[in-house]
C-alpha positions, 0 to 999 in steps of 0.5 A, spaced: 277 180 970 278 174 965 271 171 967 268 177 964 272 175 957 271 168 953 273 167 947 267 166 942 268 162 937 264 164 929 260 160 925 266 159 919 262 164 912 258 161 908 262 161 901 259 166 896 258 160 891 252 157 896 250 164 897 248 166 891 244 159 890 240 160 896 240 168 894 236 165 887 232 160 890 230 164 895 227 170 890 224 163 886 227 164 879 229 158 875 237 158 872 234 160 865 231 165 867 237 168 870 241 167 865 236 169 860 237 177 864 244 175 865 246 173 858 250 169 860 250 161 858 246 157 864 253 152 864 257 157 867 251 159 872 251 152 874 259 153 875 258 158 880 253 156 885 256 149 885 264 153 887 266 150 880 270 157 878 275 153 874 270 152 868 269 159 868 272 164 863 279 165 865 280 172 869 278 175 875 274 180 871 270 176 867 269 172 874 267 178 878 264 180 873 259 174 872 258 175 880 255 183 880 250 181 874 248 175 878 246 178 883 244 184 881 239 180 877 236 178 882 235 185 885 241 185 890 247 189 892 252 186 889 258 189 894 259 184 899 259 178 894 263 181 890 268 182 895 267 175 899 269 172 892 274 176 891 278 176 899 275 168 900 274 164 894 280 165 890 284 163 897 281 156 896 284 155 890 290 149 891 297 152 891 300 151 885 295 154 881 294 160 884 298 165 880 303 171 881 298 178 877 303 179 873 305 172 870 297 172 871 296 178 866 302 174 861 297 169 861 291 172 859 295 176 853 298 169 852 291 166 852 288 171 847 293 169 842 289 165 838 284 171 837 289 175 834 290 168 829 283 167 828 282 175 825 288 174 821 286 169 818 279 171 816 282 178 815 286 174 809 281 169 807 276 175 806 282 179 802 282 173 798 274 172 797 275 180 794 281 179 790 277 173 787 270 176 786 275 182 783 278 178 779 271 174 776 269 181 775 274 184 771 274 178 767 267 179 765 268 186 764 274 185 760 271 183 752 274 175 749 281 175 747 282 174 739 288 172 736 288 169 727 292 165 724 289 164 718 288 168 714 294 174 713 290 180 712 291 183 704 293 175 702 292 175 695 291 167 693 288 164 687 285 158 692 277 159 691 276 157 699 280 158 705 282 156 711 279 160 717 282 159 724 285 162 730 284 162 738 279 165 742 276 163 750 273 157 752 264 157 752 265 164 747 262 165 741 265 165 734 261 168 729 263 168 722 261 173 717 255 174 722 254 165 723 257 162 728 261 156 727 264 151 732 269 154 739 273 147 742 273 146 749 281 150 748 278 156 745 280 154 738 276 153 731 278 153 724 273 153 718 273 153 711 269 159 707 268 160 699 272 166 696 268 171 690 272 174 685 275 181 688 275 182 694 273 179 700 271 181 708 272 176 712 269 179 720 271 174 725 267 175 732 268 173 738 263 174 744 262 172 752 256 169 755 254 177 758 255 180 751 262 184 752 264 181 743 271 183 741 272 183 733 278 182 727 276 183 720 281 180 714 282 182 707 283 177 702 283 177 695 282 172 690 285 172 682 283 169 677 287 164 674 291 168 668 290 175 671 
């Protein structure tokens, strides 16, 4: 009986990478325009036709992935290349580099770490931009800071001049009694005005490049000498 049996020794499978080489090139369409109806990058098809699986994204479910729309770009059924990839080609992988599925799974988590990162830092550095633009809005909404030191409101003086000064904001406008007058770099400024007997109104104004003006009068009164 054993003449009528003889071990018939099968030709070894072609790896899938090789299949799906001859697969494209039998359909004749180029790398660009599969990767163009792939959308995935022409490098990592290369990747695949030439068995180098470790220049592609880590996980067997991107890589799985790559495999099913490599070949159903090419109008194919993607099961059987799909399942030789899975069965054969992970197996070709050298011992130390294949990984038990949870320690792999602790690895993607590991590995997409430095996602988590990268939004959190963006995530600040966009809270940051809003807080500054905030900020420069509300500067420009709120009117110029306005502080006098000269002169008191109400002084009675005999002087027939006096001394204006105090301080405001830097690039503001100082007007006083309706003409402007020097602003320093630091915001300060100082000028001397003539007083009129009696009463006199001293209106200091203050004013942004965008219009907001805050504004501060003083009374002073002059006597004559010998009232």
């Amino acid at each position: 009986m054993s003449a009528f049996f003889t071990k018939k020794t099968l030709a070894p499978t072609k790896r899938v990478c090789l299949r799906l080489r001859e697969a494209r090139e039998a359909k004749k369409m180029s790398l660009s325009l599969l990767a163009e109806k792939t959308k995935i990058d022409v490098k990592y098809l290369r990747a695949l036709e030439a068995c180098e699986f470790d220049q592609l994204p880590a996980g067997i479910v991107y890589q799985k992935n790559y495999v099913k729309k490599y070949i159903e770009a090419l109008g194919m059924d993607p099961k059987d290349y799909i399942a030789q990839f899975i069965d054969d080609e992970f197996d070709h992988a050298e011992p130390n580099t294949r990984v038990h599925p949870i320690r792999h799974i602790k690895t993607i988590w590991f590995s997409s770490v430095p996602i988590y990162i990268n939004i959190l830092i963006g995530s600040s550095i966009s809270l940051l931009l809003l807080g500054y633009i905030g900020l420069q809005v509300r500067t420009i909404l709120q009117p110029p800071t306005l502080f006098i030191s000269s002169p008191q409101n109400g002084v009675v003086i005999n002087e027939q001049s006096i001394a204006v000064s105090g301080e405001t904001e830097p690039n503001t406008t100082v007007l006083l009694n309706g003409t402007e007058i020097k602003n320093s770099e630091r915001g300060t400024f100082d000028e001397t005005i003539d007083l009129r007997p009696g009463l006199n109104t001293i209106t200091i104004t203050v004013q942004k490049k965008h219009g907001k003006m805050t504004t501060e009068t003083r009374y002073v009164v002059r006597k004559e000498m010998g009232e």
